[in-house]
DODRENVO-799251 format. One record per atom (N, C-alpha, C): x, y, z. Coordinates in steps of 0.1 Angstrom, whole numbers, plus 5000, padded with zeros to 4 digits. Last residue first. Layout:
BEGIN
XYZ/...
//
This chain:
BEGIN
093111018448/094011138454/095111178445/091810808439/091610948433/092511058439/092410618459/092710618446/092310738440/091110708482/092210698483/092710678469/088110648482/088610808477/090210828478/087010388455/088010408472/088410558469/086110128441/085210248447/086610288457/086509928413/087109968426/087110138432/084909798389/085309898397/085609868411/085709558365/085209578376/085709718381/087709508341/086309618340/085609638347/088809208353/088809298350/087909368342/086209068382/086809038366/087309188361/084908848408/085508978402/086608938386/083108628419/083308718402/084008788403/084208568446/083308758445/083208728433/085608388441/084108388448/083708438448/087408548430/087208438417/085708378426/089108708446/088108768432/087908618429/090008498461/088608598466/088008658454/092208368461/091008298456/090208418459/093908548484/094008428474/092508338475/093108838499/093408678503/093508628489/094209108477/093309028488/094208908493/095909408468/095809248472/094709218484/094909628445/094109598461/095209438463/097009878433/096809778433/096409738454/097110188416/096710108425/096609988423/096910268391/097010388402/097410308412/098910148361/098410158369/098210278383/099610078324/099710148335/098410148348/099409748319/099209858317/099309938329/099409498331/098709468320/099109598316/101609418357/100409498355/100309498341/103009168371/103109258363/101709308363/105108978388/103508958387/103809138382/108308758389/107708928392/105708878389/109008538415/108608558401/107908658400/109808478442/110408598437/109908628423/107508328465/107608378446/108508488450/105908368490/107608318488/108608328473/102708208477/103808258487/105608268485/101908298447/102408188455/103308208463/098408458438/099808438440/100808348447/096008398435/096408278439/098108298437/095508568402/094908568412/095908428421/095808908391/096708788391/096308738405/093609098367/094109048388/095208928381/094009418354/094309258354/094309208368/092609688356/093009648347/093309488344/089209818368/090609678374/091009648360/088610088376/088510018368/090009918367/089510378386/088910248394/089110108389/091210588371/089610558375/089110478380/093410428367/093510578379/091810628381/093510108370/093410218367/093010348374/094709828392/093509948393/094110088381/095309478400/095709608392/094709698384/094909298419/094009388417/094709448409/095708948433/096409128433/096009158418/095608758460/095308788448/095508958446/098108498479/097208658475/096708688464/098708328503/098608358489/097908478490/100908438530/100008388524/099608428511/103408538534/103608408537/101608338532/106508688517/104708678522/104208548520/108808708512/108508698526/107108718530/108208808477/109008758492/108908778503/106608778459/106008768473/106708728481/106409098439/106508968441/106308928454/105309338415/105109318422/106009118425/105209608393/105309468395/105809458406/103509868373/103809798385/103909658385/103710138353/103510008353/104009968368/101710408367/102510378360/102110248363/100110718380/099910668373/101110578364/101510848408/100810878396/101010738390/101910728436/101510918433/101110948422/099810448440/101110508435/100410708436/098910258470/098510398458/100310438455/097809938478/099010068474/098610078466/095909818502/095709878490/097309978488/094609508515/096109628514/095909698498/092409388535/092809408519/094109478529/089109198546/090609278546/091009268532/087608998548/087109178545/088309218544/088808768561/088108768549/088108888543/092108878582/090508868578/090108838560/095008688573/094308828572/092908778574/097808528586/096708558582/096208668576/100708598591/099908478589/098908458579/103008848575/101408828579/101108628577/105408868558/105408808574/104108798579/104409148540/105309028542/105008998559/102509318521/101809228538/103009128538/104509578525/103109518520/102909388532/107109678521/106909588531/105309468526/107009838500/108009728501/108009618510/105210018508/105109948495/105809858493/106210138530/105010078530/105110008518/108510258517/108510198527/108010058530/107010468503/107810338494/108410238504/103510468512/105010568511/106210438502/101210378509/101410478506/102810578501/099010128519/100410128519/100810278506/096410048541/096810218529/098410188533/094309818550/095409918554/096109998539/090609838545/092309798540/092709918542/087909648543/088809718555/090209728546/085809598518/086709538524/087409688529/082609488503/083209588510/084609558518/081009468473/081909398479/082709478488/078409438454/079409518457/079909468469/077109288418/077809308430/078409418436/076309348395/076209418399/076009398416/078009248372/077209178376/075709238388/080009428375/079409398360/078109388364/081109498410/081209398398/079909428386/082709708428/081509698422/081609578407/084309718462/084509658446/083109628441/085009938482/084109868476/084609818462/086710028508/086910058496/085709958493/088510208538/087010108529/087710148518/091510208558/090410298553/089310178549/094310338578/093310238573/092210298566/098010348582/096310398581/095610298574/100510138595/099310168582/098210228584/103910068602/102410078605/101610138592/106809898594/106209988593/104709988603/108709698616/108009688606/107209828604/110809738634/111209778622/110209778612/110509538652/110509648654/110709778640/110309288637/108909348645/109309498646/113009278635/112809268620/111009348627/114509238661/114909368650/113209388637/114009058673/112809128676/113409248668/116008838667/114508768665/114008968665/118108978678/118508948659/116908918664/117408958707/117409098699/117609088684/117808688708/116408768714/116508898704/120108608699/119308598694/117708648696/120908768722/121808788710/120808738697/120308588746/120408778746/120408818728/122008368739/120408348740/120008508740/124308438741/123708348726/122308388728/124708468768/125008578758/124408538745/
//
């Protein structure tokens, strides 16, 4: 009965996890880099709470992009995310207001936006700082314009 009991407390939290449309987005640097990454579309408030908690890994190209419905301040933390992350804070034109890069797993410490925001990309940890990326960079995605 213990062992039944913990099978089903272990397989609540999988079954409960949301799912994600997916899409591109390009990050255009100063420099005149451009940078193409796969990302799942966190959209609903659901999605936005979950974000990438419990993820081992992620590909290099990958991302998670939350779109707000309009324009405001966002903060963000990393409970129950298990890898570092760097996080993108996007004006409603593209334009990367602040990254906060090498987030630290498990941080309840908030991570804020410099200014109002549309979006924020997290990557892997360390990736704007290999790509250059620097705020005044663009972030290309028809998901942010919506």
């Amino acid at each position: 009965m213990v062992v039944t009991l913990l099978l089903l407390v272990a397989a609540v939290p999988a079954a409960a996890l949301e799912s994600f449309q997916k899409s591109k987005l390009t990050i255009e640097t100063a420099g005149g880099g451009k940078f193409r990454f796969d990302v799942e579309l966190a959209l609903t408030q659901q999605q936005q709470a979950q974000g990438l908690m419990f993820r081992q890994s992620m590909p290099a190209d990958a991302g998670m992009l939350f779109v707000y419905d309009r324009t405001q301040q966002a903060s963000f933390w990393m409970k129950n995310t298990l890898i570092p992350l760097d996080m993108l804070f996007i004006a409603a034109d593209g334009r990367i207001v602040n990254i906060h890069e090498r987030a630290v797993p498990g941080s309840l410490d908030s991570v804020n936006s410099d200014g109002p925001v549309k979006a924020i990309l997290e990557l892997n940890g360390g990736m704007a700082a290999r790509l250059g990326v620097h705020p005044g960079d663009r972030v290309v995605s028809p998901d942010i314009a919506k």
